[in-house]
Backbone as JSON, one array per atom type, in Angstrom:
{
  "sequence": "XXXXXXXXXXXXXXXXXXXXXXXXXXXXXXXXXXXXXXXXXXXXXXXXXXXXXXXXXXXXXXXXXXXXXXXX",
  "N": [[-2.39, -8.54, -98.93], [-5.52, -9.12, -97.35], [-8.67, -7.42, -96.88], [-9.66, -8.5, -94.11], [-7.16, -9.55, -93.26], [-6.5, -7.22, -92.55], [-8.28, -5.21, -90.89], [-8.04, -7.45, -88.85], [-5.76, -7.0, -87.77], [-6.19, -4.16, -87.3], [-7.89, -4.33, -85.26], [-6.26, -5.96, -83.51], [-4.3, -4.44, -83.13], [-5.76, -2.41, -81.57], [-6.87, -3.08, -79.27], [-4.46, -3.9, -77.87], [-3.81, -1.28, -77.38], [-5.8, -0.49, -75.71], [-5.93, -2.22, -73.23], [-3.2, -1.15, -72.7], [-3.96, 1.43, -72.26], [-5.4, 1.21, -70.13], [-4.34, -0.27, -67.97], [-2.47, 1.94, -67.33], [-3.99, 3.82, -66.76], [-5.42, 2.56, -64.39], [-3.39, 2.77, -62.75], [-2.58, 6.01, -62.45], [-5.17, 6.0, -60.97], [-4.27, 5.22, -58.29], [-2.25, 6.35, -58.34], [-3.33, 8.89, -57.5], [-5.39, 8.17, -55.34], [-3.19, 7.73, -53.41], [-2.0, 10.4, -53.36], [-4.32, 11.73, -52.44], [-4.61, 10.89, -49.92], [-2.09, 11.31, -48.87], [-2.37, 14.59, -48.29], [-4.53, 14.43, -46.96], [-3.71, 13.43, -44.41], [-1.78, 15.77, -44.52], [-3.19, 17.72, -43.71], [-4.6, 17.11, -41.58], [-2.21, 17.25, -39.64], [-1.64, 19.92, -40.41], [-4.1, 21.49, -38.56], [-3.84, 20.22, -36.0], [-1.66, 21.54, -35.42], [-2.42, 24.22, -35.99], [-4.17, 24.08, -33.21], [-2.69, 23.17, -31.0], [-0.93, 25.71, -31.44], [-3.16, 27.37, -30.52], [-3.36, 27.18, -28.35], [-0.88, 27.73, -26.93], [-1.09, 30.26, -26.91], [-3.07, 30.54, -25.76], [-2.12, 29.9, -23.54], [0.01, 32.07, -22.86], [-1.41, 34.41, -23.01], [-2.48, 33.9, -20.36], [-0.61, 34.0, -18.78], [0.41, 36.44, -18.97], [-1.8, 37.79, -17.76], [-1.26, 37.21, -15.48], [1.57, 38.24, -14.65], [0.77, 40.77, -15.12], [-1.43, 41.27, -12.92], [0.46, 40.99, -11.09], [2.34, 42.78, -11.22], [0.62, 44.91, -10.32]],
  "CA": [[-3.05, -8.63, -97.65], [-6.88, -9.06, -97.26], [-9.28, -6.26, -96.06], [-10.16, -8.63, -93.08], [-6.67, -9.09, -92.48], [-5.94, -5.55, -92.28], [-9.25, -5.47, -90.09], [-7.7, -8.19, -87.85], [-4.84, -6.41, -87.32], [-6.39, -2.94, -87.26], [-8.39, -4.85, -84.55], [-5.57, -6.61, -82.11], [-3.39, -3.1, -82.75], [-6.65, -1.55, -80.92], [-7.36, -4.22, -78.14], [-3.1, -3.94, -77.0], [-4.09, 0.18, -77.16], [-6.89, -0.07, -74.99], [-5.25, -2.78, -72.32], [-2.54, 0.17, -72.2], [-4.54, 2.61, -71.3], [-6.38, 0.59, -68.8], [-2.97, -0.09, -67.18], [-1.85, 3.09, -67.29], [-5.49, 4.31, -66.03], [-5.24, 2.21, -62.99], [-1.76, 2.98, -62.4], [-2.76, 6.72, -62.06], [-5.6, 6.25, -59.99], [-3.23, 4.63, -57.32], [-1.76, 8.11, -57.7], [-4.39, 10.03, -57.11], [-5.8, 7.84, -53.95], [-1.85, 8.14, -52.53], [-1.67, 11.71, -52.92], [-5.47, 12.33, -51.69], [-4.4, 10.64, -48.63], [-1.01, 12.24, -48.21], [-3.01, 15.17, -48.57], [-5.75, 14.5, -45.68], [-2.74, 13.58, -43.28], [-1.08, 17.39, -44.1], [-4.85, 18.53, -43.71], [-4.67, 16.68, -39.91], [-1.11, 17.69, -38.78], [-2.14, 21.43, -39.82], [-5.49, 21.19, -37.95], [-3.18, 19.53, -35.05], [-0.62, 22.6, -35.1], [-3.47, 25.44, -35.21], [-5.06, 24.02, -31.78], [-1.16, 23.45, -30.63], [-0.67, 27.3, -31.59], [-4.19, 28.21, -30.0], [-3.34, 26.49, -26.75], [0.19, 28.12, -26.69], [-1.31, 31.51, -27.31], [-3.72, 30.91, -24.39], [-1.1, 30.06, -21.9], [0.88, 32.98, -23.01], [-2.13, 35.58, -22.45], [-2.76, 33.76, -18.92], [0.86, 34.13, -18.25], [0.74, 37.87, -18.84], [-2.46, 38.65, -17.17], [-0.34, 37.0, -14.37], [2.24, 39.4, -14.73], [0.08, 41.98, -14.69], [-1.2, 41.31, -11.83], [1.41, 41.32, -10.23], [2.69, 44.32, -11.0], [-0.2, 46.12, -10.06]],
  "C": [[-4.53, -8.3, -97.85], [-7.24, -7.82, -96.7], [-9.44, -7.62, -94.74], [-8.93, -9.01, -92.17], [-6.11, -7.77, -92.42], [-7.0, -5.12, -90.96], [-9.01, -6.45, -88.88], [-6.52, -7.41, -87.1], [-5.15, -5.08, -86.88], [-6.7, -3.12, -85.85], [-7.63, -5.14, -83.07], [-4.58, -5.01, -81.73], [-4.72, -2.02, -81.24], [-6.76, -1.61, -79.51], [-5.45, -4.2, -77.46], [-3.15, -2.37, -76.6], [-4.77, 0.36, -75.75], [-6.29, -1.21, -73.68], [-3.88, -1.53, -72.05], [-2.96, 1.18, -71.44], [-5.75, 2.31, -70.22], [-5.67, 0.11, -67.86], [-2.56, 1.31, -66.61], [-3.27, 3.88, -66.09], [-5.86, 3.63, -64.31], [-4.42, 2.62, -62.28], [-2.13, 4.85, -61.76], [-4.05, 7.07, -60.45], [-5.52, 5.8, -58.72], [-2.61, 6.03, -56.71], [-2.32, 8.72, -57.07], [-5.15, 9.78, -55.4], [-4.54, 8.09, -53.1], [-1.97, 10.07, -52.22], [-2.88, 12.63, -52.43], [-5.35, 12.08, -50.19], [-3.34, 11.31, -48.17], [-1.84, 13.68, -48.11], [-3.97, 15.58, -47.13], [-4.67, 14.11, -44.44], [-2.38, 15.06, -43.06], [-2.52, 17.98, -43.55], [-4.66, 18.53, -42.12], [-3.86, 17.09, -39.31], [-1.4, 19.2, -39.11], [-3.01, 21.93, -38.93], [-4.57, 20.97, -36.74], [-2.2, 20.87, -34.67], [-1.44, 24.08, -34.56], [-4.02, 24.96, -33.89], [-3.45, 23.74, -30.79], [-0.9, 25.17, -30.62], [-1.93, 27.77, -30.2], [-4.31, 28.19, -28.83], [-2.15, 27.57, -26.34], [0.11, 29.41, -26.35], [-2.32, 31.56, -25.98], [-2.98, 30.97, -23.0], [-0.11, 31.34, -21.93], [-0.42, 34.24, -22.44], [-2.74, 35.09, -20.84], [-1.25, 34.18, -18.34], [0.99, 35.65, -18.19], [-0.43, 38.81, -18.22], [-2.21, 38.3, -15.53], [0.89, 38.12, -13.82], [1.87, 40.73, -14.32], [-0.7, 42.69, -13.03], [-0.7, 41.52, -10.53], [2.49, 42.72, -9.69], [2.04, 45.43, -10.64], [-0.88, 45.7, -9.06]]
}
């Protein structure tokens, strides 16, 4: 076997390497945009629950300065 084919081959072994990891390299950053977005949804439904809580927590201290009221 020649040095240039050993060099051809060294060559196409490189070029099926590098299409791998340019597959593979896309393939992750599919991941990464999915789970940045799942991500900014949990971000929104927590955000969505604290002002749910903060509301709940206000009608509860109107409700008891109702109470209070009343009892006095």
């Amino acid at each position: 076997m020649s040095a240039l084919q050993k060099l051809q081959e060294k060559i196409e072994e490189w070029r099926v390497d590098h299409e791998g990891l340019k597959s593979e390299n896309a393939q992750l950053k599919v991941e990464l945009e999915n789970s940045s977005g799942a991500q900014g949804e949990k971000d929104m439904l927590i955000e969505s629950l604290r002002n749910e809580l903060r509301e709940k927590d206000e009608e509860i201290e109107k409700i008891i300065t109702q109470v209070e009221t009343l009892l006095s």
